[in-house]
DRENMARKOL-155883 format. One record per residue (C-alpha): residue in one letter; x negated, y, z. Coordinates in steps of 0.2 Angstrom, whole numbers, padded with zeros to 4 digits, always signed. Example, Ala and Ser with C-alpha at 12.3 -4.5 7.8 and 13.67 -1.06 7.14 Angstrom:
A-0062-0022+0039S-0068-0005+0036
//
This chain:
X-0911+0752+0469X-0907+0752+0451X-0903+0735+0440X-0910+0733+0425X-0898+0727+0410X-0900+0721+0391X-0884+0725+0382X-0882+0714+0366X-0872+0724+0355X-0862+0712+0345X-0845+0704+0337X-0835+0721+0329X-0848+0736+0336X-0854+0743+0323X-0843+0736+0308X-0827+0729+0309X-0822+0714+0297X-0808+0723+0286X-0819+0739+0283X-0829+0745+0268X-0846+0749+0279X-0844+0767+0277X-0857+0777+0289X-0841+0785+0295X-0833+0771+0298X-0849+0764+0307X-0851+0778+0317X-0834+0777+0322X-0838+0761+0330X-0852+0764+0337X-0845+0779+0346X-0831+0766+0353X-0842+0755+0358X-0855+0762+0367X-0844+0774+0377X-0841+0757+0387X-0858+0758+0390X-0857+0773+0405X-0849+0765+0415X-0868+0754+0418X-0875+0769+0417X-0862+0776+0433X-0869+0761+0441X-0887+0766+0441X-0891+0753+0429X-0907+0755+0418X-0901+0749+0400X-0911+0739+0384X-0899+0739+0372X-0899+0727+0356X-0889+0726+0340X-0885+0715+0325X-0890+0718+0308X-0877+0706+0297X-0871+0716+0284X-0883+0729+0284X-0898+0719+0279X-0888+0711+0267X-0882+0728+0257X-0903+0730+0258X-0905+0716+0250X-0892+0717+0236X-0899+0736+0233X-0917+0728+0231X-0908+0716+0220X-0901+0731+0210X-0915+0742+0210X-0925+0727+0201X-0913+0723+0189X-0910+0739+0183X-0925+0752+0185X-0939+0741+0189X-0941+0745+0207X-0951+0732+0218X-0943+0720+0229X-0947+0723+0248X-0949+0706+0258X-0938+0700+0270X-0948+0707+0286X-0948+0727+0277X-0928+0724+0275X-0927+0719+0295X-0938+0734+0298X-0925+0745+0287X-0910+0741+0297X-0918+0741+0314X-0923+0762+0311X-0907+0765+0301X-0895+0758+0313X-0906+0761+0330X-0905+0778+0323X-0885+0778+0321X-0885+0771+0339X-0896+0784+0348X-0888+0799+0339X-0869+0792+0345X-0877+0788+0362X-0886+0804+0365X-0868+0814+0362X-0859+0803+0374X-0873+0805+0384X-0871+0824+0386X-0852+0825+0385X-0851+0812+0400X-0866+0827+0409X-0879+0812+0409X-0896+0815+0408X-0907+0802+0399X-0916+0801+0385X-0913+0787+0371X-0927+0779+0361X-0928+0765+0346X-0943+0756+0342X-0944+0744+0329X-0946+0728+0337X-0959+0714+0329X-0954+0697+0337X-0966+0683+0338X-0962+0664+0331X-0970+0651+0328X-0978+0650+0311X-0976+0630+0316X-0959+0632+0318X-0946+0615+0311X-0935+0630+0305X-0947+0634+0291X-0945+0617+0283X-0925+0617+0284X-0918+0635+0278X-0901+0636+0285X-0896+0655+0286X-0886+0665+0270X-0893+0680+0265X-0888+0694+0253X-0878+0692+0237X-0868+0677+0230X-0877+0672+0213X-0873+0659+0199X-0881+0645+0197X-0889+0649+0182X-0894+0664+0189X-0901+0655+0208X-0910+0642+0196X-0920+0657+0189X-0926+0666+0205X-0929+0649+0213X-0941+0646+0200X-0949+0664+0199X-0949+0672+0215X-0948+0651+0227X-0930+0655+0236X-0919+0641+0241X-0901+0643+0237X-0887+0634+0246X-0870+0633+0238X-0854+0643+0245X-0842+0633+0251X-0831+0643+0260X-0827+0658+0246X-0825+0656+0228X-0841+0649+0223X-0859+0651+0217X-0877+0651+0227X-0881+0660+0241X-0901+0663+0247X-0905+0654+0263X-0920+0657+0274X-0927+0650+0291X-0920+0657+0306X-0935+0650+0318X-0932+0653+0338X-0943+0669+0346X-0955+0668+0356X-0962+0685+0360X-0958+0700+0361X-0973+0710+0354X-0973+0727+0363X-0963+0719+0379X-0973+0728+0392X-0966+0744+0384X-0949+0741+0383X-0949+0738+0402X-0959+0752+0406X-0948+0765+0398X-0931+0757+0402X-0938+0757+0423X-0942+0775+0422X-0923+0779+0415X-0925+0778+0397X-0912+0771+0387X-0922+0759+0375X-0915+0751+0359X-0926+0738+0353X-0925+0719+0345X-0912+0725+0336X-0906+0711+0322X-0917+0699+0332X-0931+0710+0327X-0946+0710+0315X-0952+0690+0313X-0968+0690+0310X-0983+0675+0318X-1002+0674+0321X-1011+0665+0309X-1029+0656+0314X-1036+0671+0317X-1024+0679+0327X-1019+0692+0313X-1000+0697+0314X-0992+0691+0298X-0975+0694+0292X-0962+0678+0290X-0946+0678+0278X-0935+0675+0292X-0922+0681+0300X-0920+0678+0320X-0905+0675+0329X-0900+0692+0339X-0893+0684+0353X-0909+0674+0357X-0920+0687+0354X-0910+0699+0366X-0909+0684+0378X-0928+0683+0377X-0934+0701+0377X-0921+0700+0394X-0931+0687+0402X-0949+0697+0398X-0945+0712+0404X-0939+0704+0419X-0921+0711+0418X-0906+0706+0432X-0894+0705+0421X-0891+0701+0402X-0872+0706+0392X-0866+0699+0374X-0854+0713+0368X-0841+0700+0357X-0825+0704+0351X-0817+0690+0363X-0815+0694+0382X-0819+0679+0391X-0827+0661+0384X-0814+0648+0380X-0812+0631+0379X-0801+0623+0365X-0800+0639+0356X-0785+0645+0347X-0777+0626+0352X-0763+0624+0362X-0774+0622+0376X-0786+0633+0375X-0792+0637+0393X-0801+0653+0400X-0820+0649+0408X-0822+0665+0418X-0837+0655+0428X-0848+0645+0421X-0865+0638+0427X-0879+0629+0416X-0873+0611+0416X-0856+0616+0411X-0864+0625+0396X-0874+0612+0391X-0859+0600+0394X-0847+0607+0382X-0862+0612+0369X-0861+0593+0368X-0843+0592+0367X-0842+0604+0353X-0831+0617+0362X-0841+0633+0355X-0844+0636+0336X-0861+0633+0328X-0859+0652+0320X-0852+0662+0334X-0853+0658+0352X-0865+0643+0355X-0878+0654+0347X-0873+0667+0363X-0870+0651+0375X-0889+0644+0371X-0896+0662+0375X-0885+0664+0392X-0893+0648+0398X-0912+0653+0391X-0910+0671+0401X-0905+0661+0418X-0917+0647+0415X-0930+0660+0417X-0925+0666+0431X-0912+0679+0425X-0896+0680+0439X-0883+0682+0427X-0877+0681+0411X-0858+0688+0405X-0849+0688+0389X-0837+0698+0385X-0826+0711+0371X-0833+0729+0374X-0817+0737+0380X-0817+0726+0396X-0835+0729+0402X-0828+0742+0416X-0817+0730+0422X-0826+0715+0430X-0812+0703+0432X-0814+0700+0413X-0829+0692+0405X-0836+0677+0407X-0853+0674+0420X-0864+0663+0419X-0878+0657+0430X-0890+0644+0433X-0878+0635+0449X-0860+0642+0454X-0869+0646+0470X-0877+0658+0463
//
């Protein structure tokens, strides 16, 4: 009986920190990445597959900057950029997977849909802006657009200065076409869909779907849209092979198992970084809270061989 995966593709996939963001480059990546992929495919698993959007919604947003400035063109909110990069890139993904699919003789059809993800318009998020977004601006010139356009700015500490736009990053609640997803990815379909953490948008007092300048965290929105659609299985795709205590220290250790109070044990300690893995911890546990049996970690390249990556369920008996 097939298993039914989400596949988060994350870490160096699609662009790789010392390159220019080429669409070669990126497809290049992509390519790499996904042909680690088949080997689920070999093992009758149906696949979801989501991705980040990092640097691609932010050259949207720097080309809206740019296209205002200097000819006049309208700005596009926040949810219309999301949107952008989930078609642009789903579209990169489905054309490299379809020709891996036919060079390896697999016969499956590959489908993106743009992916609106619920939160809630109440949401604490929405009063404490924390995630950077596009360009790196003066302060002269963050003064301005806070005043005419209501952005906050935060300043850059870890570069060479100036005001960086920051939004809510609120936590998912629903995946709005959910029941789809699972349906096409049961009957065999390859599905991408949440990518970038999806479209956030919320209901307002009369139910209406309205859009929220957002951005939601890819790895709990993958972790979600797992647990909806009821999948066994659930895999972050990082460019580390395992979790690791005490990272890059003299004794940093390997966690090839871990269950849920561990997790939570060293999410306490600080042993995962705020920016990179606890994000990917706090989904793992979210998936096998809801009744997911396993989540694993891992780099790409090593997803064909099981003794790397680290798994993580609700109880080691598991």
């Amino acid at each position: 009986m097939s298993k039914l995966a989400v596949v988060a593709l994350g870490g160096n996939a699609l662009l790789r920190g010392n390159q220019v963001g080429t669409i070669e480059e990126q497809e290049q990546n992509t390519t790499e990445t996904l042909e680690n992929i088949v080997y689920l495919i070999n093992e009758d698993y149906n696949l979801v597959l989501s991705h980040g959007n990092g640097p691609q919604v932010g050259n949207i947003l720097m080309r809206n900057d740019a296209g205002e400035q200097m000819y006049s063109i309208a700005q596009m909110p926040l949810d219309i950029c999301v949107a952008d990069s989930q078609g642009g890139i789903g579209y990169m993904i489905e054309r490299m997977l379809i020709n891996i699919l036919k060079k390896h003789h697999i016969n499956k059809n590959v489908v993106t849909l743009v992916t609106q993800v619920i939160v809630n318009k109440d949401d604490q998020a929405f009063n404490d802006p924390q995630k950077r977004i596009g360009k790196i601006y003066s302060k002269d010139e963050a003064d301005k657009l806070n005043k005419n356009k209501g952005w906050v700015f935060k300043e850059e500490v870890k570069s060479e200065g100036g005001w960086r736009r920051v939004v809510p990053s609120p936590q998912p609640v629903r995946i709005i076409n959910e029941e789809v997803i699972r349906d096409l990815a049961v009957n065999g379909n390859i599905v991408i869909a949440a990518g970038g953490g999806g479209v956030p948008v919320y209901l307002d007092e009369n139910d209406v779907v309205r859009p929220a300048e957002a951005v939601i965290d890819k790895d709990l929105a993958s972790s979600l849209m797992a647990a909806r659609i009821h999948a066994d299985e659930f895999y972050m795709l990082t460019d580390v092979p395992y979790v690791y205590i005490n990272y890059k220290k003299e004794n940093q250790e390997v966690k090839e198992f871990l269950d849920k109070r561990d997790c939570l044990d060293y999410l306490e300690q600080g042993m995962f970084s705020k920016g990179s893995m606890a994000p990917k911890i706090r989904a793992a546990i979210y998936f096998v809270e809801q009744g997911g049996k396993k989540s694993v970690i891992t780099e790409a390249t090593k997803l064909e061989d099981r003794s790397f990556g680290t798994k993580i369920t609700l109880h080691y008996e598991d």
